[in-house]
C-alpha positions in Angstrom: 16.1 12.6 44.0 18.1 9.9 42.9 21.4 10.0 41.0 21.5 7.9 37.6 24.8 7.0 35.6 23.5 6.8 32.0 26.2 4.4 30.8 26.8 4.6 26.8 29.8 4.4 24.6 31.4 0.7 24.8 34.0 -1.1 22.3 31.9 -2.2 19.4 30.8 -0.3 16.1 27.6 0.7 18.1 30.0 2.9 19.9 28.1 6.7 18.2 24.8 5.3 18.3 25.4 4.0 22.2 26.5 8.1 22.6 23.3 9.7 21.1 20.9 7.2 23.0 22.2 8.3 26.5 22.1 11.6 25.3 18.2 11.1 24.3 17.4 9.7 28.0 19.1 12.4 29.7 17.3 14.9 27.6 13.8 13.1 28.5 14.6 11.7 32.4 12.0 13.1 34.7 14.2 16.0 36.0 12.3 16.5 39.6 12.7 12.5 40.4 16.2 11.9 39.1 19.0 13.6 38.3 21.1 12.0 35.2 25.1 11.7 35.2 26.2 10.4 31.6 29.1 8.4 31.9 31.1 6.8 29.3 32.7 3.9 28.7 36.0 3.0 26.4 38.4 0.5 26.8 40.6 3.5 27.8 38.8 5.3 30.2 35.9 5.1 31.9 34.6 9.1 32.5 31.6 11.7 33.7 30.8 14.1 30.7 29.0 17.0 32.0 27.2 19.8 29.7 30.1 22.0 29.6 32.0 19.0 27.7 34.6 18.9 31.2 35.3 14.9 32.0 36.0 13.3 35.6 37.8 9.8 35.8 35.4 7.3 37.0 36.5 5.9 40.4 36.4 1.6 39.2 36.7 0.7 42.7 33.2 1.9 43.3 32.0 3.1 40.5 31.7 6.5 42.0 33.0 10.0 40.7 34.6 13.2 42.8 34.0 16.4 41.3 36.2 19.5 41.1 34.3 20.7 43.7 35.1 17.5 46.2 31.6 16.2 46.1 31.6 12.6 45.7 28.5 11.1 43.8 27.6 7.8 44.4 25.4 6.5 41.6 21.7 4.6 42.9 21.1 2.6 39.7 22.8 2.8 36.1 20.5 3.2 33.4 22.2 1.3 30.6 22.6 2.4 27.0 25.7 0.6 25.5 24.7 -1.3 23.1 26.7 -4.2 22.2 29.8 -5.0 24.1 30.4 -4.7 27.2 26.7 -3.5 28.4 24.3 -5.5 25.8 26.6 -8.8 26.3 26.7 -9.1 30.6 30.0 -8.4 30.6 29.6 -4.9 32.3 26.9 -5.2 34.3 28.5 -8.4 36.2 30.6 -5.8 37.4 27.3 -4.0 38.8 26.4 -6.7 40.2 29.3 -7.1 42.4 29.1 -3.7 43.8 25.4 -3.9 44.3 24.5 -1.8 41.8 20.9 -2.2 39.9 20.7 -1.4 36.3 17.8 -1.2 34.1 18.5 -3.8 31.4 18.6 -8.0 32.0 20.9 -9.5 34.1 24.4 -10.5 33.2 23.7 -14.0 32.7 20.9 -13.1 30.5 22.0 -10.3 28.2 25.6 -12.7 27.4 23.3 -15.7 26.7 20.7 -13.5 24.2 23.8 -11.5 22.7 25.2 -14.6 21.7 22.9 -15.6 18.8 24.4 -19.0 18.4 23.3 -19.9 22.6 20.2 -17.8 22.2 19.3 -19.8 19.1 19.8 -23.1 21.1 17.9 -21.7 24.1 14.9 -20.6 21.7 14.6 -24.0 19.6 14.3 -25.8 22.7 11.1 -24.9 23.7 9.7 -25.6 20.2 10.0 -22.5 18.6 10.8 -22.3 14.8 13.8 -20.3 13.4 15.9 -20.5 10.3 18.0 -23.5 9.1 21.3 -22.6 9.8 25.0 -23.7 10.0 27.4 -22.5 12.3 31.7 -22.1 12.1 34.4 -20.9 14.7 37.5 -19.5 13.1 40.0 -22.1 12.0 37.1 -24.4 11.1 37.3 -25.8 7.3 34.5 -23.9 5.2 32.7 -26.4 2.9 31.1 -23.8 0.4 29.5 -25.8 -1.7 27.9 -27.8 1.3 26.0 -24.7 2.5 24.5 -23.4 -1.0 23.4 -27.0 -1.1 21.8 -27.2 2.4 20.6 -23.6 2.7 19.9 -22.4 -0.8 20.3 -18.4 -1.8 20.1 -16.2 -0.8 21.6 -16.6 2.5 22.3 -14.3 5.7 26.1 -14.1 6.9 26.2 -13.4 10.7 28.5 -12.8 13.3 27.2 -15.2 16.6 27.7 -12.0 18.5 27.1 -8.2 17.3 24.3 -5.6 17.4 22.5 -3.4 15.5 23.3 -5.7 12.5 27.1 -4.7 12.3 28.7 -7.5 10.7 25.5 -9.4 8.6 25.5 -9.5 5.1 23.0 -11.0 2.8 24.7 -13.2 0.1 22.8 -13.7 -3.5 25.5 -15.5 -5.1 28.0 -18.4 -4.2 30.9 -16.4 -4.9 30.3 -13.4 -2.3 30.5 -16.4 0.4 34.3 -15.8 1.4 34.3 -12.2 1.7 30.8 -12.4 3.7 32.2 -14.6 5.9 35.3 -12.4 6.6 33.3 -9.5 7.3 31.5 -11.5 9.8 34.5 -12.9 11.7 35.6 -9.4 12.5 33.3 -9.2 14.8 33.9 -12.5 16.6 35.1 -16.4 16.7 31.4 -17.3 15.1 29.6 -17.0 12.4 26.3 -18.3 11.7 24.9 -19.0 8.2 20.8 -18.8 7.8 18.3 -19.5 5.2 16.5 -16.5 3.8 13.2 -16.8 5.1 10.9 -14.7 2.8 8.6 -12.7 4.7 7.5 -9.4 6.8 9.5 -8.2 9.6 7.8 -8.0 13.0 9.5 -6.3 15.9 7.6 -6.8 19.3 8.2 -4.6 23.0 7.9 -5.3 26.3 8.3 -4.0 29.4 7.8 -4.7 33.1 5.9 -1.8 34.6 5.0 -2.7 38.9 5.5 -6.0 38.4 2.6 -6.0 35.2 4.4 -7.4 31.7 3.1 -4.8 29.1 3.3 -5.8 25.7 3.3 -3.1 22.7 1.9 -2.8 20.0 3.7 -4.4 17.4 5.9 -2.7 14.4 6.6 -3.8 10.9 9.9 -3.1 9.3 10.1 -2.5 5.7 13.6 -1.8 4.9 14.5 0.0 1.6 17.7 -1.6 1.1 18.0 -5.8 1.0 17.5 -6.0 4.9 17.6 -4.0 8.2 20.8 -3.2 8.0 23.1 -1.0 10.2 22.7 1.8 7.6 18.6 1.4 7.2 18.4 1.5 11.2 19.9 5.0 11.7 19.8 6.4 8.3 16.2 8.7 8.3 14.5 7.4 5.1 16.1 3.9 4.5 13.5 2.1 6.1 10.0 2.4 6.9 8.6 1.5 10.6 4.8 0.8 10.8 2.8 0.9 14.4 0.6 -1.0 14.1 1.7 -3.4 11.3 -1.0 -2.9 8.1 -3.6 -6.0 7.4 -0.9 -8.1 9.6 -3.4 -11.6 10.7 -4.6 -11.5 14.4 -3.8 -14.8 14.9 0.0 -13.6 14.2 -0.6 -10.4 16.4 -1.3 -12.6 18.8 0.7 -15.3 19.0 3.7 -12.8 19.0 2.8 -11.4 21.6 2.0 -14.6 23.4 5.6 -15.8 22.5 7.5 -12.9 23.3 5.5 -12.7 26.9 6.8 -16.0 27.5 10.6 -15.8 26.5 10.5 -12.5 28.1 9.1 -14.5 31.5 11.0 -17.6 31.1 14.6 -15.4 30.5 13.4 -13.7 33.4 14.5 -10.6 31.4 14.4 -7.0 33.3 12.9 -3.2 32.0 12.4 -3.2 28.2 13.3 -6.1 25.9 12.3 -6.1 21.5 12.0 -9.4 20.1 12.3 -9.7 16.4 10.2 -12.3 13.9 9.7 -12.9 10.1 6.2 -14.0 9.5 6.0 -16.4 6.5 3.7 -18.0 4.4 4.8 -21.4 6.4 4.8 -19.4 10.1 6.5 -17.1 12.4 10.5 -17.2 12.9 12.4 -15.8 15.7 15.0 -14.0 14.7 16.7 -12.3 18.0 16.1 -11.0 21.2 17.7 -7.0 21.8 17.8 -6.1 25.5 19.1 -2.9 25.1 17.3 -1.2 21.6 17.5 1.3 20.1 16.0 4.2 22.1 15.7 7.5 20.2 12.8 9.4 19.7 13.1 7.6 16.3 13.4 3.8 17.7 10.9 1.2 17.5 10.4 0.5 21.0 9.6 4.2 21.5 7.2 4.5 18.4 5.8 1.5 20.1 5.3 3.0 23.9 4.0 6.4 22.2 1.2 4.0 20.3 -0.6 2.7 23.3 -0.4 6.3 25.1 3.2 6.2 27.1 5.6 8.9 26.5 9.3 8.4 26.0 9.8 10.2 29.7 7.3 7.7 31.2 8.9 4.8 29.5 12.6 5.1 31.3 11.3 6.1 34.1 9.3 2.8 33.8 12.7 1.5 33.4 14.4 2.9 36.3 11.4 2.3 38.4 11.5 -1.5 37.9 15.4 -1.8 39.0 14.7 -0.9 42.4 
């Protein structure tokens, strides 16, 4: 039996959603393999919540807890469900690494590079791979308005560099809803990233390393009911509609999805499960981003996806927790 501290909770906006994931793998961990300690993390406190809603201080020093009783439980791996910062970023789980702690999601290194759209972006277009004209701006930086309707037409996509769950994004129709789309984006960081509007269907693809074997899902289409995939269409039941397998999608774009996101997920050397997002075009495929820790309800793509081909939500994280040791 091994003891698991289901991280959730963290600093961002993703903070509730974070809260009912780790809830949703503690429900559905294999119960006579491990046992599950949900732990969460603020910027306050750092705690054990067990069923009875009573909270123990985590012990920072080795990420340990002591409970009323005196047991001390010392943790084998951390199954992480923060997403955004500090668990999706690296921040977090550098501090794992230092006390030898395995976790299920990529590596620090990793997860700060592909949280950072502006680096991942970089990363990706240097192997080749198309994505969407963009501009980029750190706060303080002069914003030439008129410049970027010129270069990048409308509408136009408003991001911050570094967010999840699309916190942040806004899609921009007219000239005029620039400034306050660019506010709303630097809330959430020093960068912003402006991107063409690539017309097109949304592709999400998952992946996960199961003894050493890459499996690649089957792929989902995301038809949003709003403009775009927004944080309300995620988690709002109804808003947007998720389709596994995607309908009359080509097989040549099947598969060279899965082809690319086998490679980015080998040359990242990411770790567990990983969803990489496309728009498929008239004129090709486009990355969009690269989510190490998604969304993970019963609900979530990458579960929709791992039910499709046969795997339960159970036998995916304990896939996960499998490949971290």
């Amino acid at each position: 039996m091994k003891n698991i501290a289901i991280v959730c909770g963290g600093y961002s906006g993703e903070y509730e959603i974070s809260i009912q994931s780790a809830q949703v793998v503690a429900d559905n961990l294999d119960k006579k393999r491990f046992k599950g300690y949900l732990v969460v993390i603020t910027r306050d406190r750092w705690y054990y919540k067990d069923k009875s809603g009573e909270t123990v201080e985590i012990d920072r020093g080795d990420f340990s807890i002591s409970l009323i009783d005196g047991k001390k439980i010392r943790f084998d791996g951390i199954f992480n469900a923060i997403h955004g910062t500090p668990g999706e970023d690296g921040k977090l789980l550098g501090y794992f690494d230092m006390l030898g702690l395995p976790y299920t999601s990529c590596s620090a290194d990793v997860s700060a590079l592909t949280f950072n759209k502006f680096l991942c972006n970089k990363f990706v277009s240097s192997y080749g791979i198309t994505l969407a004209k963009s501009l980029t701006y750190v706060k303080g930086d002069p914003i030439p308005y008129a410049e970027i309707t010129k270069s990048l037409g409308l509408p136009l996509f408003i991001k911050p560099a570094c967010s999840g769950s699309s916190v942040g994004i806004t899609k921009v129709k007219n000239s005029s809803e620039l400034p306050g789309a660019i506010s709303i984006a630097f809330k959430e960081g020093d960068r912003v990233i402006i991107e063409e509007f690539i017309d097109g269907r949304e592709i999400a693809c998952g992946l996960i390393m199961k003894k050493k074997e890459l499996i690649v899902f089957p792929l989902t289409e995301i038809i949003s009911k709003k403009e775009f995939f927004d944080y309300e269409a995620k988690y709002t039941k109804g808003m947007a509609d998720e389709i596994t397998p995607p309908v009359n999608l080509p097989l040549q774009a099947e598969l060279d999805i899965k082809a690319l996101s086998a490679f980015l997920y080998r040359e990242l050397n990411c770790k567990g499960f990983v969803r990489i997002d496309y728009i498929v075009s008239a004129n090709g495929i486009y990355f969009i981003e690269i989510n190490t820790v998604p969304g993970i309800s019963n609900a979530s793509i990458l579960p929709q996806q791992a039910n499709a081909m046969g795997m339960s939500i159970g036998e995916l994280f304990s896939t996960a927790i499998e490949a971290m040791f």
